[in-house]
DSSP file (Angstrom, degrees, kcal/mol; ACC not computed):
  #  RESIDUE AA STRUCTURE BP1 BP2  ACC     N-H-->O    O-->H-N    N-H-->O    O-->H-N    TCO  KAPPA ALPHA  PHI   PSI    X-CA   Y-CA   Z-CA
    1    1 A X     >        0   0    0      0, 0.0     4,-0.9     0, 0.0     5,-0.1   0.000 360.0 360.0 360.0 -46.0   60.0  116.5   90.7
    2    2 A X  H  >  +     0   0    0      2,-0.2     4,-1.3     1,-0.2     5,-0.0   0.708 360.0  54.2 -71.5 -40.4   62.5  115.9   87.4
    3    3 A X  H >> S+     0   0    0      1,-0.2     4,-1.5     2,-0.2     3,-0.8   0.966 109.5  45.8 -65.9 -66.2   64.6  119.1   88.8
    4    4 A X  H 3> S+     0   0    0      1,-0.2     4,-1.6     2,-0.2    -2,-0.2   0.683 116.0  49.3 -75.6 -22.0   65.1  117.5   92.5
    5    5 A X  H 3X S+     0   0    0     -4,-0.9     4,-0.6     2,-0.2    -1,-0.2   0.785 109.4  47.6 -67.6 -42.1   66.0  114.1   90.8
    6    6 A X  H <X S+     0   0    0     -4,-1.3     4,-2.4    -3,-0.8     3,-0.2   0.849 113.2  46.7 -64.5 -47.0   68.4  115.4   88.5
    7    7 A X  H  < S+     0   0    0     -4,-1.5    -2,-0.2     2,-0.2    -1,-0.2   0.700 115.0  45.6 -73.2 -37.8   70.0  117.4   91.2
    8    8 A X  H  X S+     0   0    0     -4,-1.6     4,-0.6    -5,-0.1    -2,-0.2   0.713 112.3  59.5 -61.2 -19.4   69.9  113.9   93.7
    9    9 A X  H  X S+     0   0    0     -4,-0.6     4,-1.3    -3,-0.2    -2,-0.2   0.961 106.2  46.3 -96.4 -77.2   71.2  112.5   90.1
   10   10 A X  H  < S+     0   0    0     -4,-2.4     4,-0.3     1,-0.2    -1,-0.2   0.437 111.5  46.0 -64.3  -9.1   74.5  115.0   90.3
   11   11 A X  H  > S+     0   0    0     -5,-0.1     4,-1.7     3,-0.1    -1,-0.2   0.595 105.7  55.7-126.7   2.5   75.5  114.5   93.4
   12   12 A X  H  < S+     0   0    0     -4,-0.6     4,-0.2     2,-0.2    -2,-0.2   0.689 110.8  52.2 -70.7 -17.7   75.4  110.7   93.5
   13   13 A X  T >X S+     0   0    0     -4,-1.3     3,-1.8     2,-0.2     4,-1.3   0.890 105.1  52.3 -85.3 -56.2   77.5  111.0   90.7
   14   14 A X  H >> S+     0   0    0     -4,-0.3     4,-2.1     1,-0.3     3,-1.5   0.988 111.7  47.5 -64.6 -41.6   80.1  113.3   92.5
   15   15 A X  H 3< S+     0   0    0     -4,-1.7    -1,-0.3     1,-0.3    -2,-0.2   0.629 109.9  52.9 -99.3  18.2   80.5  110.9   95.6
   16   16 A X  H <4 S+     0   0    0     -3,-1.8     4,-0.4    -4,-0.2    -1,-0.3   0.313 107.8  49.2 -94.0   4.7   80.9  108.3   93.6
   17   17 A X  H <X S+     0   0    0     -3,-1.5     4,-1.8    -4,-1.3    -2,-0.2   0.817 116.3  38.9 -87.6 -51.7   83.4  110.0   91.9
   18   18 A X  T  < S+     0   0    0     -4,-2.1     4,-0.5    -5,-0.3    -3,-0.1   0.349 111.2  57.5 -70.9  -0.9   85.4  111.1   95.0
   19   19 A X  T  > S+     0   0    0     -5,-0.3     4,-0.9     2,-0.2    -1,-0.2   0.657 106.7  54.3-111.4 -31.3   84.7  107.7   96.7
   20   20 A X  T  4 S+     0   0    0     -4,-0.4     3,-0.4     2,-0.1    -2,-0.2   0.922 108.2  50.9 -48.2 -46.6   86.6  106.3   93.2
   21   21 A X  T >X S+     0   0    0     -4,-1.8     3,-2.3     1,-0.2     4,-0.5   0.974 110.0  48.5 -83.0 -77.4   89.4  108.5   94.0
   22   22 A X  H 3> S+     0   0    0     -4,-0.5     4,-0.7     1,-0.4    -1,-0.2   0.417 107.7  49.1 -18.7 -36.0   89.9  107.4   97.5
   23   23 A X  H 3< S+     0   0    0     -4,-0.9    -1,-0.4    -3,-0.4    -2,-0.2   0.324 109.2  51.4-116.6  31.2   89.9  104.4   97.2
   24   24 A X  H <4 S+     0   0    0     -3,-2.3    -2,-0.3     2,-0.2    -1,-0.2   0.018 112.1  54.0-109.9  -0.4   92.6  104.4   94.2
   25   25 A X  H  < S+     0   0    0     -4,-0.5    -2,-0.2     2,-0.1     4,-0.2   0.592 105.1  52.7 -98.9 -21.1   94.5  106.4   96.4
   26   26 A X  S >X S+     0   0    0     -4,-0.7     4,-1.8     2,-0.2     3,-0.6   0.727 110.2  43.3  -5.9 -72.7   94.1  103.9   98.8
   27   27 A X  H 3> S+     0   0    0      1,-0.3     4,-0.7     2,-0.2     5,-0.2   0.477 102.7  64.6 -87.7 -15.1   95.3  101.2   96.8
   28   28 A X  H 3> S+     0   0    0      2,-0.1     4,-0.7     3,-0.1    -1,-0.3   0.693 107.9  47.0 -96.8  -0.4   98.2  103.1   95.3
   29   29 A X  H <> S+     0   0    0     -3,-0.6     4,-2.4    -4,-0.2    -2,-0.2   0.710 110.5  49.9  -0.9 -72.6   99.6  103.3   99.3
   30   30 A X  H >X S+     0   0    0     -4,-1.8     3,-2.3     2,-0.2     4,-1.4   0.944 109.7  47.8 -63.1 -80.4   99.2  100.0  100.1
   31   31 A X  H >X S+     0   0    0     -4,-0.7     4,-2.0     1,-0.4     3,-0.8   0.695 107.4  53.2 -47.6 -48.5  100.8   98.5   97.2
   32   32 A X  H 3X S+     0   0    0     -4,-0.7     4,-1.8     1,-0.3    -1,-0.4   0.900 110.4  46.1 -65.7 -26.4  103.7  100.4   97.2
   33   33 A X  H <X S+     0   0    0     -4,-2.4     4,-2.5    -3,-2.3    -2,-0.3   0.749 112.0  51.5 -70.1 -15.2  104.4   99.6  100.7
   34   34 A X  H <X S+     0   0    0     -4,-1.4     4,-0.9    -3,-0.8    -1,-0.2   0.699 112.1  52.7 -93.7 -12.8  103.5   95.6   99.8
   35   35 A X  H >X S+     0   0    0     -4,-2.0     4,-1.7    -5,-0.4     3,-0.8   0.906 110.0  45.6 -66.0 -68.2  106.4   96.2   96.6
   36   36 A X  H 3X S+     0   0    0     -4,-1.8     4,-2.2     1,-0.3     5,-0.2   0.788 113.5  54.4 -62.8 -39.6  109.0   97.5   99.0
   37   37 A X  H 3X S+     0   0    0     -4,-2.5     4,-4.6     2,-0.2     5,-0.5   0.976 108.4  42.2 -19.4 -70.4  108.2   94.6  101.3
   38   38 A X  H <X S+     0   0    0     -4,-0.9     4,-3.7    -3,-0.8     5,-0.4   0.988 116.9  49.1 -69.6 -44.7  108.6   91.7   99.1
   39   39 A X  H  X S+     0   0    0     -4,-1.7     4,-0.8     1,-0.2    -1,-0.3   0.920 110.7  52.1 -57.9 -30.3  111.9   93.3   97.5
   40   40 A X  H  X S+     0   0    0     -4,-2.2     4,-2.1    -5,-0.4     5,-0.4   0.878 112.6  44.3 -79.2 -26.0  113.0   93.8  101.2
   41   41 A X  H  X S+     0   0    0     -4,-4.6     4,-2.5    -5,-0.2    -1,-0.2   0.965 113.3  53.2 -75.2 -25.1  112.2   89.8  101.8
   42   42 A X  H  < S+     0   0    0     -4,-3.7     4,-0.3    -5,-0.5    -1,-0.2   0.750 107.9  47.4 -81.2 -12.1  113.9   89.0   98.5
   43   43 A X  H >X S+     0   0    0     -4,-0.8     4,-0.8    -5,-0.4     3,-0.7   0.715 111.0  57.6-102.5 -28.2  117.2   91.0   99.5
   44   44 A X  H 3X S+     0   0    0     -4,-2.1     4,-1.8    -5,-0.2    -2,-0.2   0.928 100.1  49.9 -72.9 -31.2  117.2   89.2  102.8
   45   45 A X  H 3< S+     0   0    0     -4,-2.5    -1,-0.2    -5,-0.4    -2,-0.1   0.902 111.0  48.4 -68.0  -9.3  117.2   86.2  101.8
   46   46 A X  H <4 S+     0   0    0     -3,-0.7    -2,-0.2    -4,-0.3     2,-0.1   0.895 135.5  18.1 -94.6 -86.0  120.5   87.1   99.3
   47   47 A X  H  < S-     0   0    0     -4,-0.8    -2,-0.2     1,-0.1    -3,-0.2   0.128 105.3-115.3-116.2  60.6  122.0   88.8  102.8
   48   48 A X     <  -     0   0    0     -4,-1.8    -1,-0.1    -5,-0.3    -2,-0.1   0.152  60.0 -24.0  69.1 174.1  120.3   87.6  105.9
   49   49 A X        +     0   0    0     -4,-0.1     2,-0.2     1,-0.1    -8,-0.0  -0.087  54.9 169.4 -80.3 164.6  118.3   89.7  108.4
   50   50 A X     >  -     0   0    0      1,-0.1     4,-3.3     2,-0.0    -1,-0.1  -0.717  18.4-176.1-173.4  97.8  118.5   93.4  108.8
   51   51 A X  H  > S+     0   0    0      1,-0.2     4,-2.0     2,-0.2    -1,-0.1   0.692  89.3  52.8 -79.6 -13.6  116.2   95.5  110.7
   52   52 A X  H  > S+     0   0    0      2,-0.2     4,-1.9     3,-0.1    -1,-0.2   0.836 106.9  51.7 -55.8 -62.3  117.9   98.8  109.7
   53   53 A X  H  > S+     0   0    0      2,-0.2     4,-1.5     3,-0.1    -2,-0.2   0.956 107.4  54.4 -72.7 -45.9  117.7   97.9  106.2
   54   54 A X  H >X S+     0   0    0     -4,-3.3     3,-2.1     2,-0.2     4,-0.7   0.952 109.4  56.9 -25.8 -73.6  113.1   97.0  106.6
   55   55 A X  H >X S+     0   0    0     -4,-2.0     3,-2.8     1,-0.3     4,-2.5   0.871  97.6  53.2 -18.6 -82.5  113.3  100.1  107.8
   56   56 A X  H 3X S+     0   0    0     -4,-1.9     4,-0.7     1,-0.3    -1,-0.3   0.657 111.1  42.3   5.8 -58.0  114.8  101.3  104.8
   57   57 A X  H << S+     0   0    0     -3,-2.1    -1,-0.3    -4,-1.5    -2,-0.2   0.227 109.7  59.1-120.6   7.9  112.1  100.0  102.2
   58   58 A X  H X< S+     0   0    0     -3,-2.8     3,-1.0    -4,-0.7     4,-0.3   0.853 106.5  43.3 -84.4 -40.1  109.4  100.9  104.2
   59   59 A X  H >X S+     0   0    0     -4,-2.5     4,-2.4     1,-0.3     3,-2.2   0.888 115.0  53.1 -39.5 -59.9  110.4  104.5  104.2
   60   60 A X  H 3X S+     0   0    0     -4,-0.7     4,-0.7    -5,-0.4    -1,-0.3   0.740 109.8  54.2 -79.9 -25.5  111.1  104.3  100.3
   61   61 A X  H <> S+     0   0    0     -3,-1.0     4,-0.6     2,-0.2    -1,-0.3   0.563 108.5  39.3 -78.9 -18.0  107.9  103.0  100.0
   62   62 A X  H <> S+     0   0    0     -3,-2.2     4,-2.1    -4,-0.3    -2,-0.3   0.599 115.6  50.7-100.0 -14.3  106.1  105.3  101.5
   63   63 A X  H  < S+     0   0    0     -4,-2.4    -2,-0.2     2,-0.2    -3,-0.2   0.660 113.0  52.6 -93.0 -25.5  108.0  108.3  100.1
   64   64 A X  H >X>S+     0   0    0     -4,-0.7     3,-3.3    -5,-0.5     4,-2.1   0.902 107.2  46.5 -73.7 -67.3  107.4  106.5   97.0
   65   65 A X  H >X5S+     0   0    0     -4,-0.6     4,-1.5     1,-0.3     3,-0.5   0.988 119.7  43.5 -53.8 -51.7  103.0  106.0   97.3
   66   66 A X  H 3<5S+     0   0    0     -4,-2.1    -1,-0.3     1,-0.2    -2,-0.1   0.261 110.1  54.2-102.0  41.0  102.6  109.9   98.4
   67   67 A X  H X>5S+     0   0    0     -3,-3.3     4,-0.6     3,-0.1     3,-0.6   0.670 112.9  39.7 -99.5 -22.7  105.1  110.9   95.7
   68   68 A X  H <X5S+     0   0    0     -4,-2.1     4,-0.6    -3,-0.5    -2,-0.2   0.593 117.1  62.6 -93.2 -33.2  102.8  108.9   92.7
   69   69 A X  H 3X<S+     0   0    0     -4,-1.5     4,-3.6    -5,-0.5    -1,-0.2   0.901 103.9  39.8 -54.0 -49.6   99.8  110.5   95.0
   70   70 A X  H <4 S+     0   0    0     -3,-0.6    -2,-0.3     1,-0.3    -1,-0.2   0.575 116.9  46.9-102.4  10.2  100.7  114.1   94.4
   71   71 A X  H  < S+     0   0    0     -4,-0.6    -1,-0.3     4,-0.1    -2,-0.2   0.659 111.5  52.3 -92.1  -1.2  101.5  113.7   90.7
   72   72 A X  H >< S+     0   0    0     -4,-0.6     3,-1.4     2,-0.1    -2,-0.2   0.940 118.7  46.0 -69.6 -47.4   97.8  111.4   90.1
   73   73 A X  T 3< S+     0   0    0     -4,-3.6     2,-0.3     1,-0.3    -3,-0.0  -0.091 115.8  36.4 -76.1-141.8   96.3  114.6   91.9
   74   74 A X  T 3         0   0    0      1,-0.2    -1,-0.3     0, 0.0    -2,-0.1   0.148 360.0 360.0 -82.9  59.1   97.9  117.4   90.2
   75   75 A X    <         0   0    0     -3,-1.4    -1,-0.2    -2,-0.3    -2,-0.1   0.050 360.0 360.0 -76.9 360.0   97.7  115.3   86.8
């Protein structure tokens, strides 16, 4: 009984461990795309709209969240 508990014990631990890392990997995704947003609204208001340029900071933003990805994983 103590054996099968321990062993339910250990692997509650490991997918809550991997369900931590997901959803901080998660959250490092989203955020960087909501940075490069808000910089992109704050340079439009300095020069006026520019769908070329959205573009632009969403791409940098996303190249940005799965470069911060693969150094958190291969930390």
């Amino acid at each position: 009984m103590l054996l099968k508990e321990l062993i339910n014990m250990k692997w509650s631990k490991e997918l809550l461990k991997n369900l931590a890392l997901l959803s901080n990997l998660g959250l490092i995704i989203i955020s960087h795309i909501l940075i490069s947003i808000v910089l992109y609204k704050g340079i439009e208001k300095l020069i006026g709209f520019n769908s070329f340029l959205f573009l632009i900071f969403i791409i940098m933003g996303v190249i940005g969240a799965f470069y911060n990805i693969y150094k958190y994983i291969f930390k």
